[in-house]
C-alpha positions in Angstrom: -12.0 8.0 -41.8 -12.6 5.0 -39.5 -9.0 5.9 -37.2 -10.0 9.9 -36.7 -13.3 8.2 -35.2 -11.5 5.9 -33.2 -8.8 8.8 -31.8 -12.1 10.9 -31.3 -13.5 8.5 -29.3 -10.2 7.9 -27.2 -9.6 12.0 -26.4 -13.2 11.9 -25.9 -12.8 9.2 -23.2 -9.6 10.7 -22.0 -11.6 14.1 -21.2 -14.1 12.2 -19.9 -11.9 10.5 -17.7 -10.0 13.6 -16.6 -13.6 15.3 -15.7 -14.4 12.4 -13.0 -11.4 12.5 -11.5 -11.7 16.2 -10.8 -15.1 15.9 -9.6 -14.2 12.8 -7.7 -10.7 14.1 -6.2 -11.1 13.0 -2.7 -11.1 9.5 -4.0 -7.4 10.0 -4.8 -5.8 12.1 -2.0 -7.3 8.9 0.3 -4.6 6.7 -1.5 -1.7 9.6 -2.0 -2.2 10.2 1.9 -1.8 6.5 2.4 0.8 6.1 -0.2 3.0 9.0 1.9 2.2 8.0 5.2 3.7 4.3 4.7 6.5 5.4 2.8 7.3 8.0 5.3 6.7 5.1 8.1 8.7 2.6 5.8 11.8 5.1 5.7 12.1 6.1 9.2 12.1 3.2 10.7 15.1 2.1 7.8 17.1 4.7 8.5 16.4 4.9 12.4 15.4 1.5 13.6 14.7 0.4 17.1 17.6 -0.7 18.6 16.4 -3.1 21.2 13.5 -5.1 21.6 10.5 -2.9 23.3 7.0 -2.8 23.1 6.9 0.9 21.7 8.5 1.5 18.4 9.1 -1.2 15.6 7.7 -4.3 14.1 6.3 -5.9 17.6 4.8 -9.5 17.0 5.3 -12.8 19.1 8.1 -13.9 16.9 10.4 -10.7 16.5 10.7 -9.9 20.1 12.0 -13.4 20.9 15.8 -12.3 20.4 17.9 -9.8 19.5 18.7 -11.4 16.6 15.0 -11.9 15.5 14.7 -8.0 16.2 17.4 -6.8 14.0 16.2 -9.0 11.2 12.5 -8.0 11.3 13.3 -3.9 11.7 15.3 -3.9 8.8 12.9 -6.3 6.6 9.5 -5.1 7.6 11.0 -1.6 6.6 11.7 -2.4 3.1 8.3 -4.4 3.1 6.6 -1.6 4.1 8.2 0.6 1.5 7.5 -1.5 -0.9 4.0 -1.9 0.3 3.3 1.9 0.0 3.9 1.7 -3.5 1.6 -1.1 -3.9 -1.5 0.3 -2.3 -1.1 3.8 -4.1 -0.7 2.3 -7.3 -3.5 0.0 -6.9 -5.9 2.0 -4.8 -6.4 4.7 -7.9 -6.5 1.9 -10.5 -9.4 0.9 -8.1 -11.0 4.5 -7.8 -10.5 5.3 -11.5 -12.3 2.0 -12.6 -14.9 2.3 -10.3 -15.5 5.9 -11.1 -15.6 5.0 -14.9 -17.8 2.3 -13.9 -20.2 4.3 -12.2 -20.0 3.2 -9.0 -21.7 5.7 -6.4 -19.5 7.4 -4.6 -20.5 5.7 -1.1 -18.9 2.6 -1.8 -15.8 3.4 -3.3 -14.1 4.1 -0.1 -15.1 0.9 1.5 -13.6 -0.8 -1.4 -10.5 1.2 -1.3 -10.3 0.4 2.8 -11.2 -3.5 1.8 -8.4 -3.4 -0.6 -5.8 -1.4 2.1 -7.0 -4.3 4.8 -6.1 -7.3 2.6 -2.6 -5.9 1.4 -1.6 -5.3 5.3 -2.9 -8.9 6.0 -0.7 -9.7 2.9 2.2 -8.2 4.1 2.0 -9.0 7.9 1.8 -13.1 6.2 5.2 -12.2 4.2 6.6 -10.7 7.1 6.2 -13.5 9.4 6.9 -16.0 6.8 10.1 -14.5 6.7 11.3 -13.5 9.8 10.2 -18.1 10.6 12.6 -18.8 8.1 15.0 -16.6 9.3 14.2 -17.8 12.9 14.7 -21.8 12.0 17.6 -21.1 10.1 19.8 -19.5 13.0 18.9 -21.9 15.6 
């Protein structure tokens, strides 16, 4: 008797579930545009990278357009970082909207959260890029 209650309650919280994130379904194409849009960005610059250094296409900071050899290593890495991050911020922008959503939260700020959350992970991977592409830079001098 007591486990048909508890799989009632769970389909009964599934449905539930599935109801807001119908009503609520511009909360999730913000993250699967996202999710698309660095991949996409991630995968064209592996498969086509810049080149040579210019201020145009590519991973431009300070640090990557002091050589050739700083260039070459930052293209192919920040590609691959940015792949990776694409996957990152999808998955972990809907577990954001799906939790706030079954939280209650109002619909006004769920977006600045899921924007607060894309900021921190781009800080996050600029850091890990830079770290990176230093390490790379003091070990080939």
């Amino acid at each position: 008797m007591l486990s048909n209650q508890i799989v009632y309650l769970i389909v009964y919280k599934i449905n539930q579930m599935r109801l807001l994130v119908m009503e609520n379904q511009i909360l999730f194409l913000l993250p699967f545009l996202l999710f698309l849009i660095f991949l996409s960005i991630g995968w064209y610059q592996s498969k086509y990278p810049p080149k040579s250094v210019n201020s145009l296409y590519g991973y431009r900071t300070t640090r990557s357009m002091k050589s050739q050899k700083n260039w070459d290593y930052a293209q192919s890495m920040s590609a691959g970082m940015m792949m990776a991050f694409a996957y990152y911020l999808g998955s972990s922008l809907i577990a954001i909207s799906m939790t706030a959503i079954y939280l209650g939260f109002p619909f006004d700020s769920i977006i600045p959260m899921q924007l607060v959350l894309m900021v921190i992970g781009l800080v996050i991977m600029l850091y890990l890029c830079e770290k990176k592409l230093e390490k790379f830079d003091s070990s080939s001098e």
